[in-house]
N, C-alpha and C positions, 0 to 999 in steps of 0.2 A: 472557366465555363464557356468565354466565346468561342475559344480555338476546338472546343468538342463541339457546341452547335455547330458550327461553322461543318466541321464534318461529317456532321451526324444529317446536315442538311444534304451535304453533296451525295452520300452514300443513298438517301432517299431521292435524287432526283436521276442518280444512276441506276435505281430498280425501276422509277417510271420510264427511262428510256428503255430498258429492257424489256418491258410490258409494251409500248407502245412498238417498239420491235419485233415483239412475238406477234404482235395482230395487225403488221403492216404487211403492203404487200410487198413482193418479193423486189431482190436488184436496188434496194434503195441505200441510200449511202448513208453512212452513221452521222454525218453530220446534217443531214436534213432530219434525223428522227431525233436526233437530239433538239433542232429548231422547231418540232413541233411539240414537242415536254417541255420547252419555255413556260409556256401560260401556268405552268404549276407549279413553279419555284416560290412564288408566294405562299402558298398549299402546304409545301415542305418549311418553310421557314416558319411558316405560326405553330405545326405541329410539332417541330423540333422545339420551338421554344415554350410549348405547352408540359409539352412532357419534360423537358430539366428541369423547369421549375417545380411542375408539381414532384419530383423527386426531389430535389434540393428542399421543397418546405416538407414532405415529409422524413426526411432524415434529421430536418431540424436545421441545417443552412440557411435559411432567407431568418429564420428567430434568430441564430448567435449574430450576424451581420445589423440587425435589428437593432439586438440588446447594445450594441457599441456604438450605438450612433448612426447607423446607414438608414436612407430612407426604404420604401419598399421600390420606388425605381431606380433608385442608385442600385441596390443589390443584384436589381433585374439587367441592368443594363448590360454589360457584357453578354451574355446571351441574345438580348433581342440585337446587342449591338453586331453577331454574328452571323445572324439572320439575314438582319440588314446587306450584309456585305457580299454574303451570297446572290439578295437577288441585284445589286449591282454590278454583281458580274456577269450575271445571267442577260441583264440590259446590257454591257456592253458587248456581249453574245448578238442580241440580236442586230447591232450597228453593224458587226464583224462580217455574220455570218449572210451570204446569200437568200433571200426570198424567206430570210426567217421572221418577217412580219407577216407574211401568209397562214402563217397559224392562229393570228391575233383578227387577222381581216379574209377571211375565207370567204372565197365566192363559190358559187353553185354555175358549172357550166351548161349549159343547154343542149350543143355538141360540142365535136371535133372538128377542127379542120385540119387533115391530115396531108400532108405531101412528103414524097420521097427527096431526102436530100444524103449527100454522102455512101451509099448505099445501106441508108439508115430510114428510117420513118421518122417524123418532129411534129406534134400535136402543139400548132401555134395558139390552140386557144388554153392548152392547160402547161403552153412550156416545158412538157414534157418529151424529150428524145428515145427512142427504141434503137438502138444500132444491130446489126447482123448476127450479132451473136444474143439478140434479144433482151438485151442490159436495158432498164428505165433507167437516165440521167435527167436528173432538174438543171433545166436550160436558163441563164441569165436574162434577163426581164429583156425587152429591147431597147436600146442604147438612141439618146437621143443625136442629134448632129451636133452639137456640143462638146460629146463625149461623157456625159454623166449619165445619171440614173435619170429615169423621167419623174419630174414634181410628184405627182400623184404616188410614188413610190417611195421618195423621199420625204415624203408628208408622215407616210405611214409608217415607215422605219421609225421616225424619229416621234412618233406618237405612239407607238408597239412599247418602244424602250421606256419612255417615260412612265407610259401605264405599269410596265412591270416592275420600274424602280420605287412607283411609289404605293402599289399593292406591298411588295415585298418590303416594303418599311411597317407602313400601317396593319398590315394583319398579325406579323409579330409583337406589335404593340397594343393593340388589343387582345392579341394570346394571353400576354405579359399579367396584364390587368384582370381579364377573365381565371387567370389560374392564383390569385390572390382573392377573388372574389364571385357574385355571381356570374356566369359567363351568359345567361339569357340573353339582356337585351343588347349585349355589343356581338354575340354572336347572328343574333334578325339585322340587325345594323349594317354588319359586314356582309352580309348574304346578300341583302337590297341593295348598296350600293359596286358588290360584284355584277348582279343582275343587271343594273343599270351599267357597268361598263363590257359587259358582253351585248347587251342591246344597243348601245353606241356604234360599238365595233362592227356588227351587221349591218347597221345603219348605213356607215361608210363604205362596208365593203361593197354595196349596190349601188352606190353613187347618191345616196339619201341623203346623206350630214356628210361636211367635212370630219377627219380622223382624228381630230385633237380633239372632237367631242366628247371621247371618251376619258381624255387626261379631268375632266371636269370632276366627277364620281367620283375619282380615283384620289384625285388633292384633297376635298372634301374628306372622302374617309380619311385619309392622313393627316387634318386638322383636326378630328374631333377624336379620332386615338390619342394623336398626342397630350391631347387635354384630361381626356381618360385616365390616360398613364400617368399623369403626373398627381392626379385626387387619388384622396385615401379611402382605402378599399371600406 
């Protein structure tokens, strides 16, 4: 069952890039629309593990597993363990991938400041390039003298991924538990402390809270799933 979530997850976060592709605008490159369908790899992993399980307990799977000894998270685990793996790859997506914490920490620009360079146009406040044949390219953050990325980008890199590795564990493990049982109050649970890490994340992106604030909601959820998932339904 992991090796089908596992795909059944991928297949769904390749229709949300397709969706977020139909209603982007035009000249963008597939690997920044895929950077910005990251924040929902969690989304895709609890619902993929929602839905096998609840078909494996109504065929009757999670009872025979049951009857021989398995507990109800032993049975589950492959699945959510699939999940899991999905959005760790999806986090090491966003380490890989350029400006794909910009989806996690969006700013709101005020304007542009536009100047011509190359016989191209370069919107240094939204890093965004036009060249002459009218192509948008997403321009690399600017480089410190060092040669690396500037802290404030690297802060946020590595708090995007973490948030996403550890929504993408915790929400399949409250799927897990919700599809054995009532799903009310871990589904308010999960929803408040999503809120609370999309309000972190604005937070940061204004320069209001450092970016690891938002790893804070996000562990949290992932300690009190795990405890979830292990009690009997």
């Amino acid at each position: 069952m992991g090796g089908g979530a596992l795909a059944l997850g991928a297949l769904l976060f390749v229709i949300a890039c397709l969706l977020t592709g139909a209603t982007d605008e035009g000249s963008v490159r597939w690997a920044t629309r895929a950077a910005r369908t990251l924040p929902v790899v969690p989304l895709c992993g609890a619902a993929v593990t929602w839905l096998a399980l609840r078909r494996a307990k109504r065929r009757g799977e999670l009872l025979a597993l049951e009857s021989i000894g398995a507990s109800p998270a032993r049975a589950a685990a492959f699945v959510v363990a699939g999940a899991g793996l999905l959005a760790c790859v999806a986090a090491s997506g966003v380490l890989v991938i350029r400006g794909a914490e910009d989806a996690f920490f969006p700013r709101a620009v005020a304007r542009g400041d536009v100047v011509s360079v190359d016989g191209g146009f370069f919107d240094r406040a939204r890093g965004v390039r036009i060249d002459e044949n009218g192509e948008l390219t997403r321009q690399v953050p600017a480089i410190s003298a060092s040669g690396g990325a500037p802290a404030g980008s690297r802060a946020r890199t590595a708090s995007a991924a973490a948030v996403l590795a550890l929504l993408g564990i915790a929400l399949p493990l409250l799927a897990a538990r919700a599809a054995r049982g009532r799903p009310g109050r871990s589904v308010a649970f999960a929803a408040g402390m999503c809120v609370l890490c999309i309000l972190s994340m604005q937070a940061a992106a204004v320069g209001r809270a450092p970016p690891s604030l938002a790893c804070v909601p996000a562990a949290l959820l992932l300690i009190v799933a795990a405890v979830r998932y292990r009690s009997v339904a």
